[in-house]
C-alpha positions in Angstrom: 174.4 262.2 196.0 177.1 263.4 194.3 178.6 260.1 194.2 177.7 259.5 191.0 177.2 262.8 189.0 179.8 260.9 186.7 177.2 258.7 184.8 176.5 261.0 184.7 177.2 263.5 186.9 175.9 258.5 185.8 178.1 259.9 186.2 180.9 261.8 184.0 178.0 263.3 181.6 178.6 267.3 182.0 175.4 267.8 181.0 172.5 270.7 181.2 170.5 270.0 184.3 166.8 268.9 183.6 164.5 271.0 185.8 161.2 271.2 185.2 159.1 274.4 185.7 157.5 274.2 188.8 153.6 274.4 188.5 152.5 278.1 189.8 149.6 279.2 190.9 146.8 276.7 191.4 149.3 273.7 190.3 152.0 274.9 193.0 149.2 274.3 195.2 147.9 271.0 194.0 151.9 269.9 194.3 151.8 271.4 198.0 148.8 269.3 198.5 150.0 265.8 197.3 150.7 262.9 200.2 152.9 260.9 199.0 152.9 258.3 201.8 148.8 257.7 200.4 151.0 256.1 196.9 153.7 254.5 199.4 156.3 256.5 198.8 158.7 257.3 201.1 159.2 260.5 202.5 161.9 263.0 201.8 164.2 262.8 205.1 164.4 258.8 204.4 165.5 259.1 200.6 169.2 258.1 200.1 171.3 260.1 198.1 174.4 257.8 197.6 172.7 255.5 195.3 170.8 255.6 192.1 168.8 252.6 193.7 169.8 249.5 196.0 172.8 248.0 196.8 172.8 246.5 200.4 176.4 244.6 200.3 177.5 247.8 199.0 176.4 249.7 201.4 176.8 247.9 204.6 180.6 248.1 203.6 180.7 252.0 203.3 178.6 252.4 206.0 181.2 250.6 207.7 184.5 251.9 206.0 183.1 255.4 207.0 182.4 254.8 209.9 185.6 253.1 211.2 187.8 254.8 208.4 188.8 251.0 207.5 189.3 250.0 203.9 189.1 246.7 204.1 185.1 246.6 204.4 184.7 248.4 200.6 188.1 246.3 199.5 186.5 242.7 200.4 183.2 244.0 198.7 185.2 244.8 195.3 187.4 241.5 195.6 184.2 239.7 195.5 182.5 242.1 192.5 183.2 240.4 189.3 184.1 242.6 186.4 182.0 240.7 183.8 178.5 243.2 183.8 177.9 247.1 185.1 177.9 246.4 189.0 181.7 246.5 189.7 182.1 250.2 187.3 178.6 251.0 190.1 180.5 250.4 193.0 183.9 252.1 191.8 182.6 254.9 191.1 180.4 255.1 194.1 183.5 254.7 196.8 185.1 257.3 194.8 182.2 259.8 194.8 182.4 258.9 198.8 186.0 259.7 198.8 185.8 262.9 196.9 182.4 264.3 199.4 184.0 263.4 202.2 187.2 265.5 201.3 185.5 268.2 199.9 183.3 268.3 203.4 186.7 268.4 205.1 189.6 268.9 203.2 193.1 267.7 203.9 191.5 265.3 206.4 188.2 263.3 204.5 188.5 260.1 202.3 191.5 259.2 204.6 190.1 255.4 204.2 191.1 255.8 200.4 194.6 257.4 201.0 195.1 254.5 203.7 193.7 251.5 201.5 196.4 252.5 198.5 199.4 252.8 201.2 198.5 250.1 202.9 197.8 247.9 200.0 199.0 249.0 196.4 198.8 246.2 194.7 195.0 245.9 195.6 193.4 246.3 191.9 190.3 247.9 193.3 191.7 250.3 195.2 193.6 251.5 192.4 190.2 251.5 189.9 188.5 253.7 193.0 191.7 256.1 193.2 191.9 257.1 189.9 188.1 257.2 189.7 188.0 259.7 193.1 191.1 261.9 191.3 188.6 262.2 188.2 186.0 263.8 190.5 187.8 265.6 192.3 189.1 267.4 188.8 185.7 267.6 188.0 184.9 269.9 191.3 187.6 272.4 190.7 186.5 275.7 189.4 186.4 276.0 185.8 190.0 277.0 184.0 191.9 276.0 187.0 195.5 274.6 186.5 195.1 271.7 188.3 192.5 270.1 186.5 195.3 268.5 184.1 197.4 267.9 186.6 195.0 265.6 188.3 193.8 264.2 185.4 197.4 263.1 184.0 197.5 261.8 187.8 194.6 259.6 187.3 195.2 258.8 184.0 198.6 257.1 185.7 196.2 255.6 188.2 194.2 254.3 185.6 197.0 252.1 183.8 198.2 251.1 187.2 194.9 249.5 188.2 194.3 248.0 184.7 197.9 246.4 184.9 196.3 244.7 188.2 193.1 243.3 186.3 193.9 242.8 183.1 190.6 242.0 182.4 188.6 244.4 184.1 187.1 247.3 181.7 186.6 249.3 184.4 190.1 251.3 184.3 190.0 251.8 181.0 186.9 253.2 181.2 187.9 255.5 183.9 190.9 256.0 181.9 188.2 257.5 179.2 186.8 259.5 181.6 189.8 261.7 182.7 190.4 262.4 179.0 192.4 259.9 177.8 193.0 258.7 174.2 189.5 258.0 173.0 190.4 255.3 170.4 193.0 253.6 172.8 190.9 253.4 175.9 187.9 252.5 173.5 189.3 249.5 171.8 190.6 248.5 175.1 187.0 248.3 176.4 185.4 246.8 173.4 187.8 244.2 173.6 186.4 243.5 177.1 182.7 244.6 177.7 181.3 245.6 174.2 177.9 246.5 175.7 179.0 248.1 178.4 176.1 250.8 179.8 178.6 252.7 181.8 181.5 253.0 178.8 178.9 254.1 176.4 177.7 256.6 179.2 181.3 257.7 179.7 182.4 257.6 175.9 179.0 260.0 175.5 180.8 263.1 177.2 183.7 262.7 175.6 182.5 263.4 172.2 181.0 266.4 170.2 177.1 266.4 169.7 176.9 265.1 166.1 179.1 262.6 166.8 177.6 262.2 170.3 174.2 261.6 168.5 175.3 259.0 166.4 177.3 257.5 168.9 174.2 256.7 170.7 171.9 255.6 168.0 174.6 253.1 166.6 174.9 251.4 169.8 170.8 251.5 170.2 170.6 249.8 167.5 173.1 247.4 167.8 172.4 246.9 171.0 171.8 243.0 172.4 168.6 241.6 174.0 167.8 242.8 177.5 170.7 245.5 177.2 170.0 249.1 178.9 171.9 250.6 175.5 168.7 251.4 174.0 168.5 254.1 176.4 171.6 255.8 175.5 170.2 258.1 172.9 167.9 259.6 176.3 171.1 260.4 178.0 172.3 262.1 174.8 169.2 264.1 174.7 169.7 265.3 177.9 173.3 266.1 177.4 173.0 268.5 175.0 169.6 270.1 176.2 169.6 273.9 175.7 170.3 275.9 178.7 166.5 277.9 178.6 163.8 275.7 177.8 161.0 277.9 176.1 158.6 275.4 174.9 157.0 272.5 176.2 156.6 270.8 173.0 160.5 270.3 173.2 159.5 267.2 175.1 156.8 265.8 172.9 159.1 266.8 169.9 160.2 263.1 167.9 163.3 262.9 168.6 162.8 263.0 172.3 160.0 261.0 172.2 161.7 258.2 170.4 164.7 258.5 172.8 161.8 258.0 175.9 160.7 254.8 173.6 164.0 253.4 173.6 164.8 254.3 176.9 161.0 252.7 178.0 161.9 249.8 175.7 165.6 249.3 177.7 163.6 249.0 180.9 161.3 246.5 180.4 163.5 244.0 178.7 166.8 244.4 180.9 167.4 242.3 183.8 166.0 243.9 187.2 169.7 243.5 188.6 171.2 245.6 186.1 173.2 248.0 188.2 172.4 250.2 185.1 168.8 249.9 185.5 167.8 252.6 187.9 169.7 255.3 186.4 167.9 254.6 183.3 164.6 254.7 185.5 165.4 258.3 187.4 166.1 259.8 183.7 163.6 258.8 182.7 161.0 259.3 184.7 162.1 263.0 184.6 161.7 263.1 180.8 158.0 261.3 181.0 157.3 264.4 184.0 158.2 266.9 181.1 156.0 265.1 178.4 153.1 265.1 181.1 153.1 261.7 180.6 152.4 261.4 184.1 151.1 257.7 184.9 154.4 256.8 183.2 156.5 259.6 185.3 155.1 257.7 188.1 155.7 254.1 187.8 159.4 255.1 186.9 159.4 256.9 190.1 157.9 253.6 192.2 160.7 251.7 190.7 163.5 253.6 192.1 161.5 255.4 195.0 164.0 255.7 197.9 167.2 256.5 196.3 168.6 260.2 194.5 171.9 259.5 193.7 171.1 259.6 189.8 171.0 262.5 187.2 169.3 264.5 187.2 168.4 265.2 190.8 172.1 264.8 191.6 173.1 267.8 189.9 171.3 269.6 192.1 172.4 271.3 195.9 169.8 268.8 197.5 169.3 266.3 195.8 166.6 264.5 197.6 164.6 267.8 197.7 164.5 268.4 193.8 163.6 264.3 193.5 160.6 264.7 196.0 159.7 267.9 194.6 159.2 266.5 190.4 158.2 263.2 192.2 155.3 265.2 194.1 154.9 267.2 190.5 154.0 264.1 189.3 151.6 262.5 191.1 149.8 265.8 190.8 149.8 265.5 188.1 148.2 262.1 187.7 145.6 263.4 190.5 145.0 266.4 187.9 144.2 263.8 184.9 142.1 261.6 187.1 139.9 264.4 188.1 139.4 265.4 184.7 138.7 262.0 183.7 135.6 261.9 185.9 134.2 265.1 185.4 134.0 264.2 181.2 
């Protein structure tokens, strides 16, 4: 999904898509020839491509706003999201992605649940956070140079202060605030003041800032990070934001500094809480980075953990999102087939 191309797509990372050379020739046709229901996977017409991995209440109310083009489905559903952790920033920007595809699928008509819920209801905190999250996407779709993207920024940067004047508390509007290019150091501290180790505001604050600084950005808040926090994964997502645009040599992937980013990122995973909202788009990065290190055993467990769901960079960046995740996931297990074989036979 596009729904969250912002953490990315993790949305708001604007970052090089990771795609792997396909294997030609006698590879393309050990890939052809891997079954993935034989691992338990789940075939590609049943992935989702909404989420980056599960999120039942979440959506059983979409499915239901979406439907019925009610609000109040996705507005109970926020009401009852605390904004202590990463799952309420999950679920914003999620019912914004949903807003923004539907409009973009039929303009002037889709997302009228959004435009309805903010009418009907404008002092409703979440639907403010979700507005000026869906008016940050929807600048992000328009063609490069176009006029409007400041336009609909300065509109959602409005948004933003609106919604964080309803929730005080709440990070999450100041972090969408950060997102459609607000003041860095304003929006920051405002965060930092709130959610200090917040995986999504260290995600967003990532694309906001040069590579150096981006770099050191990320390895500061590794480092600093607290037990069972995903932030030791950040310097992956760095990695993969400034990737060149032509990859030329493999050994890019088994280089040291990527390998230490897959470390942390490997390190984030298996001490963080399996409810972090976080935690499968950490898993979907990195199971792409492990494909491209043939680290393929590792590729694969990553790929169990969040098997099912798309909606994570970097398979969201792509036109079809649940093709290019079935097609590296199939990559891998052929991988694993290729290693095991060779195993035997020494």
């Amino acid at each position: 999904m596009e729904f969250l191309w912002v953490l990315y797509g993790v949305l708001l990372i604007s970052a090089i898509v990771l795609v792997p050379r396909m294997l030609r020739g006698r590879g393309a046709r050990a890939v052809a020839a891997v079954d993935p229901a034989r691992y338990g996977f789940v075939p590609r017409e049943e992935i989702d491509i909404r989420l980056p991995g599960p999120d039942d209440e979440l959506t059983q109310a979409l499915t239901v706003t979406q439907r019925t083009q009610d609000w109040r489905a996705v507005a109970a559903l926020l009401k009852g999201t605390p904004a202590e952790g990463e799952l309420r920033w999950q679920r914003v920007q999620t019912l914004a992605g949903a807003a923004a595809v539907e409009l973009a699928q039929s303009p002037g008509t889709g997302g009228a649940w959004l435009r309805t819920w903010r009418v009907e209801d404008a002092k409703d905190a979440g639907g403010a956070a979700v507005h000026a999250a869906f008016l940050v996407q929807r600048a992000r779709r328009e063609p490069a140079g176009s006029p409007d993207v400041r336009m609909i920024l300065e509109e959602a940067r409005t948004v933003a202060d609106e919604a964080a004047l309803l929730a005080p508390g709440d990070p999450v509007p100041y972090i969408v605030a950060l997102a459609a290019d607000g003041d860095f150091a304003a929006a920051w501290e405002k965060i930092v003041s709130r959610a200090p180790h917040h995986m999504g505001a260290h995600l967003t604050a990532l694309a906001r800032l040069p590579e150096d600084a981006a770099r050191d950005f990320a390895e500061r808040a590794a480092s600093s990070a607290p037990e069972g926090s995903l932030l030791p994964a950040l310097p992956l997502f760095e990695v993969f934001a400034h990737l060149p645009d032509v990859i030329l040599v493999r050994s890019l992937f088994e280089s040291e500094v990527v390998s230490r980013a897959i470390g942390g990122a490997l390190y984030a995973t298996e001490h963080a809480s399996p409810s972090d909202a976080v935690l499968p788009v950490v898993r979907h990065l990195l199971a792409a980075f492990l494909l491209r290190a043939e680290r393929f055993p590792e590729a694969v467990e990553q790929f169990r953990a969040v098997d099912g769901y798309a909606g994570a960079a970097p398979w969201a960046h792509d036109a079809d999102p649940a093709a290019s995740y079935t097609a590296h996931r199939a990559q891998a297990l052929a991988g694993l087939e290729r290693d095991s074989v060779r195993g035997r036979t020494r």
